[in-house]
VMD Tcl script that draws the C-alpha trace (Angstrom):
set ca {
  {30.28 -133.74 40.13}
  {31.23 -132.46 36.59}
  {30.86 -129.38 35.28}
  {28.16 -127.85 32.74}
  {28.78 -126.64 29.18}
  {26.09 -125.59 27.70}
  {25.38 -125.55 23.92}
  {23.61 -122.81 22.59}
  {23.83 -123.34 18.62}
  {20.28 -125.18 18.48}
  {19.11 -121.55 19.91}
  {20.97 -119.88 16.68}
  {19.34 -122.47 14.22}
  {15.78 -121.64 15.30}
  {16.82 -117.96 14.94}
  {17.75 -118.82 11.39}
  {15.00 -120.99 10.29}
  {13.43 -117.40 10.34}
  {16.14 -115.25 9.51}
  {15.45 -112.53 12.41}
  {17.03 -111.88 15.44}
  {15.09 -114.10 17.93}
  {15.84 -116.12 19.48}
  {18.86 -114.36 20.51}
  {21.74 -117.35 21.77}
  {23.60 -114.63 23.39}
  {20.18 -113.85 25.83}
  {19.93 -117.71 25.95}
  {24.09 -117.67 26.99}
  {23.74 -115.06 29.91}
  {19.98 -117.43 30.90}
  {22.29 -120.34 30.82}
  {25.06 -118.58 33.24}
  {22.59 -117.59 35.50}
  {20.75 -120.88 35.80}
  {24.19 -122.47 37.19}
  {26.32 -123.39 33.76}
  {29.85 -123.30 34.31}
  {30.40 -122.65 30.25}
  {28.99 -122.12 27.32}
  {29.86 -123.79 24.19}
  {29.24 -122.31 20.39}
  {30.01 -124.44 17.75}
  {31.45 -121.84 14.27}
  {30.81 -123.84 11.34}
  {32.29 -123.41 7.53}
  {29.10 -122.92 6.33}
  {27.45 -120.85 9.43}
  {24.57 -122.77 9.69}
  {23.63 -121.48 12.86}
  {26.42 -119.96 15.32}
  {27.31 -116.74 13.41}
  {30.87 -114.46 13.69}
  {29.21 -112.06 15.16}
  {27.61 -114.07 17.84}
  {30.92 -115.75 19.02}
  {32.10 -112.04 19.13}
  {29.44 -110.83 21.49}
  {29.77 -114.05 23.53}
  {33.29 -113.35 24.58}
  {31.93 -109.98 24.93}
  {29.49 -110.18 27.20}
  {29.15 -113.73 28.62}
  {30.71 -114.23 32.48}
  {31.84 -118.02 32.78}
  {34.05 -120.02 30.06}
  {33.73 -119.91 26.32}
  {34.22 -122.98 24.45}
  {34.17 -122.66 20.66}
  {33.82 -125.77 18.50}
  {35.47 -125.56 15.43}
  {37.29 -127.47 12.85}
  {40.68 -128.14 12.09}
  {40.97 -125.41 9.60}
  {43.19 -122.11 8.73}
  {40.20 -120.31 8.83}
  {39.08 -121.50 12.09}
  {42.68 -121.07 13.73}
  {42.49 -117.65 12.65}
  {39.43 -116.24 13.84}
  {39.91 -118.36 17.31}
  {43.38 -116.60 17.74}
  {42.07 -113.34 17.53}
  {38.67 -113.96 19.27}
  {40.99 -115.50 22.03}
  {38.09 -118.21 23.54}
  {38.76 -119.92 27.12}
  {39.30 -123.08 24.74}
  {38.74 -124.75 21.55}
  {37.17 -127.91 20.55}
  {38.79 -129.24 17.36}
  {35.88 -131.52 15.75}
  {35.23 -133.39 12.86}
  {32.95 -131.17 10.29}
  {31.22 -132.00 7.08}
  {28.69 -129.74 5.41}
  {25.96 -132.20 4.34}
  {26.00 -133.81 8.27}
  {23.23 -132.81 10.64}
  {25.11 -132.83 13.58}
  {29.07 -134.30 14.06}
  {28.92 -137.19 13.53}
  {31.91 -139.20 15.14}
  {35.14 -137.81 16.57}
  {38.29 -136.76 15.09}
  {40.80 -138.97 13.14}
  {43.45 -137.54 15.05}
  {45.94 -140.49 14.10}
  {45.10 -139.63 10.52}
  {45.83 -135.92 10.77}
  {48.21 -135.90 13.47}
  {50.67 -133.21 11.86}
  {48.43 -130.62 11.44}
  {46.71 -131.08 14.92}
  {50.32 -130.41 16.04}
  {51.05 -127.37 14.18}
  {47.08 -125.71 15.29}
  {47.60 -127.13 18.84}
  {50.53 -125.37 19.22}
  {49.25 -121.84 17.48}
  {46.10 -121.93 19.80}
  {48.08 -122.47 23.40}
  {51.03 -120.35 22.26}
  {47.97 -117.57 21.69}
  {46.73 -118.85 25.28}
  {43.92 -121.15 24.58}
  {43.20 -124.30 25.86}
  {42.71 -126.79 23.14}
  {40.46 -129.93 23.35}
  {40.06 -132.86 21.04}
  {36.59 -134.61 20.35}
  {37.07 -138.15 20.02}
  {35.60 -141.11 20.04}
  {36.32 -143.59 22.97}
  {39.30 -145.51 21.21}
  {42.74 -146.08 22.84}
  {44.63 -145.06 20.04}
  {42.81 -141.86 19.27}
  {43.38 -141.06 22.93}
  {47.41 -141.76 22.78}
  {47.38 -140.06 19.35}
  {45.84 -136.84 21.18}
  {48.19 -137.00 23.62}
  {51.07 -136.69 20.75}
  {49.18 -133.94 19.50}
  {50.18 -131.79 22.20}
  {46.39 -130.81 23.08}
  {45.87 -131.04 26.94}
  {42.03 -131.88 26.96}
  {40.13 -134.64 24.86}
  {36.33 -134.69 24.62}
  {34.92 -138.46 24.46}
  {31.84 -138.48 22.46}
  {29.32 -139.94 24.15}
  {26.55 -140.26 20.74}
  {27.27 -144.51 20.10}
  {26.99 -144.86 24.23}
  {23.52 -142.67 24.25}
  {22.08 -144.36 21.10}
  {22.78 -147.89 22.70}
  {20.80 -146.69 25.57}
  {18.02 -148.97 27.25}
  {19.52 -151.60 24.86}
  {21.49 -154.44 25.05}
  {24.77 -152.76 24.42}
  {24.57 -150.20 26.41}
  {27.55 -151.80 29.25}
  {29.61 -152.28 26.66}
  {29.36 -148.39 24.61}
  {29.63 -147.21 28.56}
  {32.74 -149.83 29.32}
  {34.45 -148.00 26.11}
  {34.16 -144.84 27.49}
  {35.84 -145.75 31.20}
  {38.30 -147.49 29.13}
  {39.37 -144.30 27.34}
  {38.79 -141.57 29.59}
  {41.19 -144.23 32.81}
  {43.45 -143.99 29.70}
  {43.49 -140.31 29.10}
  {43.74 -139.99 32.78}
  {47.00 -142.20 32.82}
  {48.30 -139.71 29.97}
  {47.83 -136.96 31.89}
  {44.81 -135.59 29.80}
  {41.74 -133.99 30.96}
  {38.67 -135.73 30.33}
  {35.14 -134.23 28.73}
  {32.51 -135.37 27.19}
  {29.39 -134.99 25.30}
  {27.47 -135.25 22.63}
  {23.48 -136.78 22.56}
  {23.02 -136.22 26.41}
  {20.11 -136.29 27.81}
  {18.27 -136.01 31.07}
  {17.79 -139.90 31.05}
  {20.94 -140.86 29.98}
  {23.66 -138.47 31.64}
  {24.10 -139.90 35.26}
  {25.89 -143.22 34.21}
  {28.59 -141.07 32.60}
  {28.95 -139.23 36.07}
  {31.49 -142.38 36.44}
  {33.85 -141.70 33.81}
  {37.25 -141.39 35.39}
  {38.41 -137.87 35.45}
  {35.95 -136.24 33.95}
  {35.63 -132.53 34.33}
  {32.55 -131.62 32.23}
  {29.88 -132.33 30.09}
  {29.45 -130.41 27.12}
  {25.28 -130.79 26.52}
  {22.81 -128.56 23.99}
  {20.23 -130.28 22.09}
  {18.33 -131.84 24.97}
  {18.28 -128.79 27.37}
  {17.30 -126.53 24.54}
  {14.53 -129.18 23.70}
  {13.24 -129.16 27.17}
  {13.24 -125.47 27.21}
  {10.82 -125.55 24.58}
  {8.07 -127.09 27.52}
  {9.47 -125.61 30.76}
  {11.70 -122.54 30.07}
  {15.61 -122.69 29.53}
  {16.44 -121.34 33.18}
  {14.05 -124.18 34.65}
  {16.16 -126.79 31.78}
  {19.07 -125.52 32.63}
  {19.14 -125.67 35.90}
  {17.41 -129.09 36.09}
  {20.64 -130.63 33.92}
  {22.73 -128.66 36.65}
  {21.17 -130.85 39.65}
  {21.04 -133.68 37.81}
  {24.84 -133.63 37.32}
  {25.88 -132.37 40.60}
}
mol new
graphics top color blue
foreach p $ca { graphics top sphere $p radius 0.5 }
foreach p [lrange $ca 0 end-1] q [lrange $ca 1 end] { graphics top cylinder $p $q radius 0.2 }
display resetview
């Protein structure tokens, strides 16, 4: 049984695409709760695309479970997630012209920095997390960041799915999160999760919860987000 994040940012970006205030992620935050998520996850980007400042204020605010903010490895970011003071943080990969991240972090390639942000987060009492894609190295170099948690992303596993190299994205995965387990790190993942897709990754060792937005917010289009919600919940438990 893992846990459920839930991702609420596709809520913000259809809230945007209009520029009003519906529909409202904070309403679709307190539907998630309430519908059995354990978290809820808000991704603050550089350019604001759809989670806003002020929504990640009134999350913390008003929301009951776990917030997990998704941010980048930036001054900026490290600033506003100090003061906002989040359950934890999810350091990801970020560039403006991408639709959605789209691999994990180079943590080997900015390993000194990672340090310096890991540390300013948990010394302000946050639990910091690392997405990264299912590599051995990336998982030791995580582990020499000083961050606690990693987040495997799960996109190149859910776009081989139904294919031919599906065992083998999967096999990655089990490699890296038995590895992270071995280190002493805590094991999430997510990213591209869907209904059809997410039990298989039930068998990741370790692993403590998915982080999943897109396709519940897709199926709440048809049957409601409590009814989504809660459907991923089963399916999971």
């Amino acid at each position: 049984m893992a846990l459920l994040g839930v991702n609420i940012d596709h809520v913000a970006t259809l809230r945007n695409a209009r520029g009003g205030i519906v529909p409202d992620p904070i309403a679709a935050a307190l539907i998630s709760e309430a519908n059995g998520a354990d978290g809820i996850t808000a991704h603050l980007r550089e350019d604001r695309r759809h989670i806003k400042d002020a929504d990640m204020t009134a999350l913390k605010q008003k929301i009951g479970t776990r917030l997990n903010m998704e941010m980048a490895n930036t001054d900026e970011m490290v600033s506003i997630a100090i003061s906002l003071k989040p359950y934890m943080v999810t350091l990801v990969p970020e560039r403006r012209q991408e639709l959605t991240t789209e691999g994990g972090l180079d943590v080997i390639g900015h390993l000194k920095s990672l340090q310096e942000n890991a540390k300013k987060l948990q010394d302000a009492g946050i639990k910091v997390s690392l997405f990264i894609d299912a590599d051995i190295q990336q998982v030791e170099a995580s582990k020499a960041s000083g961050a606690t948690i990693i987040e495997l992303h799960t996109g190149p596993y859910c776009e081989a799915f139904g294919s031919s190299t599906q065992a083998a994205k999967l096999e990655l995965l089990m490699k890296a999160a038995a590895h992270a387990v071995d280190l002493g790190i805590e094991v999430n993942a997510g990213h591209g999760l869907n209904y059809e897709n997410v039990k298989p990754i039930l068998a990741l060792p370790g692993l403590v919860e998915l982080n999943i937005g897109h396709s519940i917010v897709s199926e709440a289009v048809f049957s409601g987000l409590g009814p989504a919600v809660k459907r991923m919940k089963e399916l999971i438990s």
